[in-house]
SEPA-120518 format. One line per field, with one value per residue: residue number from 1; residue in one letter; chain; z, y, x of N, C-alpha, C in turn. Coordinates in nm, 3 decimals, decimal comma. Layout:
N
guse	[NUM;...] .
kevex	[a;...] .
lumdo	[A;...] .
npz	[Z;...] .
npy	[Y;...] .
npx	[X;...] .
capz	[Z;...] .
capy	[Y;...] .
capx	[X;...] .
cpz	[Z;...] .
cpy	[Y;...] .
cpx	[X;...] .
This chain:
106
guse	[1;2;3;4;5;6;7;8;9;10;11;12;13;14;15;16;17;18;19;20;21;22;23;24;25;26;27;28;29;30;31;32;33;34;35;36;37;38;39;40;41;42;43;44;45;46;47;48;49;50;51;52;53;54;55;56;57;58;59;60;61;62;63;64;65;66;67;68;69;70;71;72;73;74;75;76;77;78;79;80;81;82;83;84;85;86;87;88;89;90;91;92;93;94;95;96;97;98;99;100;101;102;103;104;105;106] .
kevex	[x;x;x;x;x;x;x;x;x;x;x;x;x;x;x;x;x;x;x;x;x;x;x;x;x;x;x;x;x;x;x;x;x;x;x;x;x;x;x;x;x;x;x;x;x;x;x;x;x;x;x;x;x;x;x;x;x;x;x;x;x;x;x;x;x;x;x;x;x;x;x;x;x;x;x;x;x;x;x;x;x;x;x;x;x;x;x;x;x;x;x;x;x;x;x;x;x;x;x;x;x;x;x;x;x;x] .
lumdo	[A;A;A;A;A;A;A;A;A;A;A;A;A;A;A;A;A;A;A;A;A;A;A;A;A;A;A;A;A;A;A;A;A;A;A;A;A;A;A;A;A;A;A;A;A;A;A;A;A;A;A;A;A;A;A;A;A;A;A;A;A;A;A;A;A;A;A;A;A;A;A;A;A;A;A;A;A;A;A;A;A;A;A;A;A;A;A;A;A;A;A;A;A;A;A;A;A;A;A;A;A;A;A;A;A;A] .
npz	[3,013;2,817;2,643;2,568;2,429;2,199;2,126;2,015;1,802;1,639;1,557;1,403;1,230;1,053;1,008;0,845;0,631;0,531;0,427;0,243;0,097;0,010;-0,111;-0,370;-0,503;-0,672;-0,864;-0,914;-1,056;-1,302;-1,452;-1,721;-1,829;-1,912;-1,924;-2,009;-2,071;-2,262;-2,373;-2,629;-2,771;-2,884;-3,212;-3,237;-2,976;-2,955;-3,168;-3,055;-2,817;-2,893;-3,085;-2,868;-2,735;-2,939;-2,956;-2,675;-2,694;-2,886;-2,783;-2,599;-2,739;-2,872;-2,610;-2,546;-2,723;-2,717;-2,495;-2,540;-2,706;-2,531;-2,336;-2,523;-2,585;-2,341;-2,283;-2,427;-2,359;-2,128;-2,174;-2,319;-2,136;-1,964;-2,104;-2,115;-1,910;-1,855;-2,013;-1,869;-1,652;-1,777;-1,833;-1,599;-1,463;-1,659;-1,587;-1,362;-1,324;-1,476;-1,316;-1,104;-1,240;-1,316;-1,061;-0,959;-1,088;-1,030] .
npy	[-1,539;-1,611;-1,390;-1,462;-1,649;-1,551;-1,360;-1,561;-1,680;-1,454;-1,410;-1,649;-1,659;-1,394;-1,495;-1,663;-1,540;-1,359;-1,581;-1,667;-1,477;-1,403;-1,633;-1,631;-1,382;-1,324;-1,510;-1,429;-1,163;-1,230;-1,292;-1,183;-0,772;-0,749;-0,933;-1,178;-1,487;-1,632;-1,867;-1,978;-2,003;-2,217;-2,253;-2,334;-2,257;-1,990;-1,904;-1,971;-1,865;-1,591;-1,601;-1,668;-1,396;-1,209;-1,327;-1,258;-0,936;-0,898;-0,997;-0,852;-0,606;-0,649;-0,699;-0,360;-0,262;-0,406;-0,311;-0,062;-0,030;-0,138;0,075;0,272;0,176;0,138;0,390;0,524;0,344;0,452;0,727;0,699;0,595;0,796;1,028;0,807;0,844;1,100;1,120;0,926;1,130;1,288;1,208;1,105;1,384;1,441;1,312;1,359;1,562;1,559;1,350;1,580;1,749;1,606;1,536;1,774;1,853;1,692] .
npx	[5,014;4,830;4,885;5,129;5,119;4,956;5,118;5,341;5,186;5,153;5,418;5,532;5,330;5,426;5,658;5,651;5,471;5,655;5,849;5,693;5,618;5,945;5,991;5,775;5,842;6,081;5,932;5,729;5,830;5,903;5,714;5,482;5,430;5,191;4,993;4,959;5,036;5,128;5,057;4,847;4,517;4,297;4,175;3,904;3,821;3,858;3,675;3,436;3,431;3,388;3,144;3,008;2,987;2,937;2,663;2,532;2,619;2,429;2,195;2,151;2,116;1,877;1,694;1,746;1,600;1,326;1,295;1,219;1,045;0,822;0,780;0,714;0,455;0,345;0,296;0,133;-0,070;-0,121;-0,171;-0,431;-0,606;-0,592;-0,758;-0,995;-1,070;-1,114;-1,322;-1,543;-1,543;-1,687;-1,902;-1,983;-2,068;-2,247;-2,462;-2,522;-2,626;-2,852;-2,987;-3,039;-3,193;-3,397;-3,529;-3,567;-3,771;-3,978] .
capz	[2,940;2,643;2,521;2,502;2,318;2,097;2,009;1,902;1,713;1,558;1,523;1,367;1,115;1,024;0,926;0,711;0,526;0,490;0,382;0,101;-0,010;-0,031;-0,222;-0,451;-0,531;-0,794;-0,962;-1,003;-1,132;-1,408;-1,543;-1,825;-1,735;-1,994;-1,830;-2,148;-1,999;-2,342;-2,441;-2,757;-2,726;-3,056;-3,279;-3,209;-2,812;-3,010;-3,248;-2,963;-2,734;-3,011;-3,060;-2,715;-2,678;-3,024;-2,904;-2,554;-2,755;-2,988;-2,696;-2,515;-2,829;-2,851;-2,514;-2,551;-2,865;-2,633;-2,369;-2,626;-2,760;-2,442;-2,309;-2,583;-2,538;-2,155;-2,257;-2,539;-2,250;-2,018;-2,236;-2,370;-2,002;-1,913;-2,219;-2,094;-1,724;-1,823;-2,062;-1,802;-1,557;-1,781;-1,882;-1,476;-1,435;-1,717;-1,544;-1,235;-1,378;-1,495;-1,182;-1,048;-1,284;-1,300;-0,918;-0,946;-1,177;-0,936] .
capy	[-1,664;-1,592;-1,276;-1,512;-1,770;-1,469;-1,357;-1,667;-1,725;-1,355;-1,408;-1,772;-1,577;-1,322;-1,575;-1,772;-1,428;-1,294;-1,708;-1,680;-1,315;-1,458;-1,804;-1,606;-1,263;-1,340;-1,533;-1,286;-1,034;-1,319;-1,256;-1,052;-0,679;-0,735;-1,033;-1,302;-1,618;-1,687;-1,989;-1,965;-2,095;-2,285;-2,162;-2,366;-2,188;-1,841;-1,883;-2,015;-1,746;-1,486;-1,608;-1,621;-1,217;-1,194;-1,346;-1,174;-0,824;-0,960;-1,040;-0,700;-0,457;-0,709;-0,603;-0,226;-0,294;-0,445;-0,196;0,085;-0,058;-0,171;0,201;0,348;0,047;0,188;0,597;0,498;0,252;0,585;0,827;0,641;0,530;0,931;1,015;0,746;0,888;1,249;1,076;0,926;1,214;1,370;1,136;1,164;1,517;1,478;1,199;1,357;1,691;1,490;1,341;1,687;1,794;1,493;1,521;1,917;1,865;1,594] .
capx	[5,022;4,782;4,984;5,268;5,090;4,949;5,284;5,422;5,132;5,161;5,536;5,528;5,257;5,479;5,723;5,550;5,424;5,815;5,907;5,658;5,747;6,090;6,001;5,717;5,864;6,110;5,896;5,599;5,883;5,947;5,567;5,479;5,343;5,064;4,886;4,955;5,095;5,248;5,026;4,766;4,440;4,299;4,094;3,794;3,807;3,872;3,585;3,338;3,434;3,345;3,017;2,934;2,989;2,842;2,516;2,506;2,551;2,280;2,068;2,132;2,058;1,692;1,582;1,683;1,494;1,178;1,234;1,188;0,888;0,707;0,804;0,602;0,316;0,305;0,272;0,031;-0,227;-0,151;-0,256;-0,557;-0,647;-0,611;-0,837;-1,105;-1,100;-1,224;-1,453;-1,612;-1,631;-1,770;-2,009;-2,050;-2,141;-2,434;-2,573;-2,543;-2,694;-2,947;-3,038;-3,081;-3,315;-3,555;-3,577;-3,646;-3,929;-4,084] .
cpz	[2,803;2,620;2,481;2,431;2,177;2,039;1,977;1,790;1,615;1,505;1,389;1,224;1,023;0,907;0,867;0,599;0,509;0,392;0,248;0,008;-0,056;-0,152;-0,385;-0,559;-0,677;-0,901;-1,039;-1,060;-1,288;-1,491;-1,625;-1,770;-1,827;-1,945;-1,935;-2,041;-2,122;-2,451;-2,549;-2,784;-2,902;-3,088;-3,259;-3,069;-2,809;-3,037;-3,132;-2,822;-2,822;-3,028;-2,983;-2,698;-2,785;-2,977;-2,756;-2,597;-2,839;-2,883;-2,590;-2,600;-2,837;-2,751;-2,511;-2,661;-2,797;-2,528;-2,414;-2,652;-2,621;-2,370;-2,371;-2,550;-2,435;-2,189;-2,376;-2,434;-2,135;-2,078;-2,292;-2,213;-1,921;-2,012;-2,178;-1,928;-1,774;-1,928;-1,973;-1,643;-1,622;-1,819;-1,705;-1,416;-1,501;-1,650;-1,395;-1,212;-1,429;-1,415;-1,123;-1,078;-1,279;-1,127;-0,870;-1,010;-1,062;-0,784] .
cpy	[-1,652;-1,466;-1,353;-1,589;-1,696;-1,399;-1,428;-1,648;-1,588;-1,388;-1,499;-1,739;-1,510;-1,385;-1,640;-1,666;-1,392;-1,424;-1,680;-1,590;-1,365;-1,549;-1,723;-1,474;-1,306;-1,396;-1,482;-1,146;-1,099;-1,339;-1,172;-0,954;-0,697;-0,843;-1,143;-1,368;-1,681;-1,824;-1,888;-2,003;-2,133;-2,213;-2,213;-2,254;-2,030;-1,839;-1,852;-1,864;-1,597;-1,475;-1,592;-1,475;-1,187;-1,211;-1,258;-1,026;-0,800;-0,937;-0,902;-0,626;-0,513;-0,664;-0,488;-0,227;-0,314;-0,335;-0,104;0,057;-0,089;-0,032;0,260;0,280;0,113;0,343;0,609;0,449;0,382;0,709;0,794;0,623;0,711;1,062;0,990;0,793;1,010;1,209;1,061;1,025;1,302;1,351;1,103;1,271;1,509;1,453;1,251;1,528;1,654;1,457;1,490;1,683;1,717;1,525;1,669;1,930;1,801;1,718] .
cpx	[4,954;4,828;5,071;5,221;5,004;5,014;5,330;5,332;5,180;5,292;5,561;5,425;5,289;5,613;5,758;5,545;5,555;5,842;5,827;5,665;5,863;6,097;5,933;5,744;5,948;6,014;5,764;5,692;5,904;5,797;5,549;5,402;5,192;4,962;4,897;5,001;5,118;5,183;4,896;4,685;4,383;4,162;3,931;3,743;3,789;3,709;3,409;3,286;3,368;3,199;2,904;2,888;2,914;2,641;2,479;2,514;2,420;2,160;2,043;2,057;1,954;1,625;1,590;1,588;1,324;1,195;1,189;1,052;0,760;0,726;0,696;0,451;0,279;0,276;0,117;-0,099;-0,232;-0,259;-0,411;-0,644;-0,682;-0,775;-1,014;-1,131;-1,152;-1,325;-1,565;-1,662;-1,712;-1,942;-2,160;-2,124;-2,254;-2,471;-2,575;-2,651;-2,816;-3,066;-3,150;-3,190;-3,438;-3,591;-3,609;-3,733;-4,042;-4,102] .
């Protein structure tokens, strides 16, 4: 009983999807291959649209612009930060050489 009521349904599916191949086919051969649809949008919708992409390239080449710069900012606080670390070990070893000696005199 439910195979037969899952082949109609499949069947009854099938021929719906053939019916609208049939109804829709010609008229997607009656489309252009380039994708226009023929109409012309106004020049205000042109101009606007233009700007848009204008500003969003604008606003891209600004952050590689900031990424470049805070890139260097970050190798510049590394290197300075690498710099101030053997400063202070070494500023560690005196003081720890230091130590020594005051406490080998005593």
């Amino acid at each position: 009983m439910i195979q037969l009521i899952a082949l109609s349904i499949f069947i009854v599916s099938l021929a719906v999807v053939v019916f609208m191949l049939n109804r829709k086919i010609p008229v997607l051969v009656k489309l252009p291959q380039d994708g226009h649809h023929g109409l012309k949008k106004h020049k205000i919708i042109l101009n606007t649209e233009k700007k848009i992409k204008d500003f969003h390239f604008n606003f891209f080449k600004k952050q590689i612009y900031l990424h470049k710069f805070l890139s260097i900012i970050k190798l510049l606080t590394l290197k300075i930060e690498t710099k101030i670390d053997t400063l202070l070990q070494g500023i560690r070893k005196k003081a720890q050489q230091l130590d020594k000696e005051i406490n080998k005199k005593k």
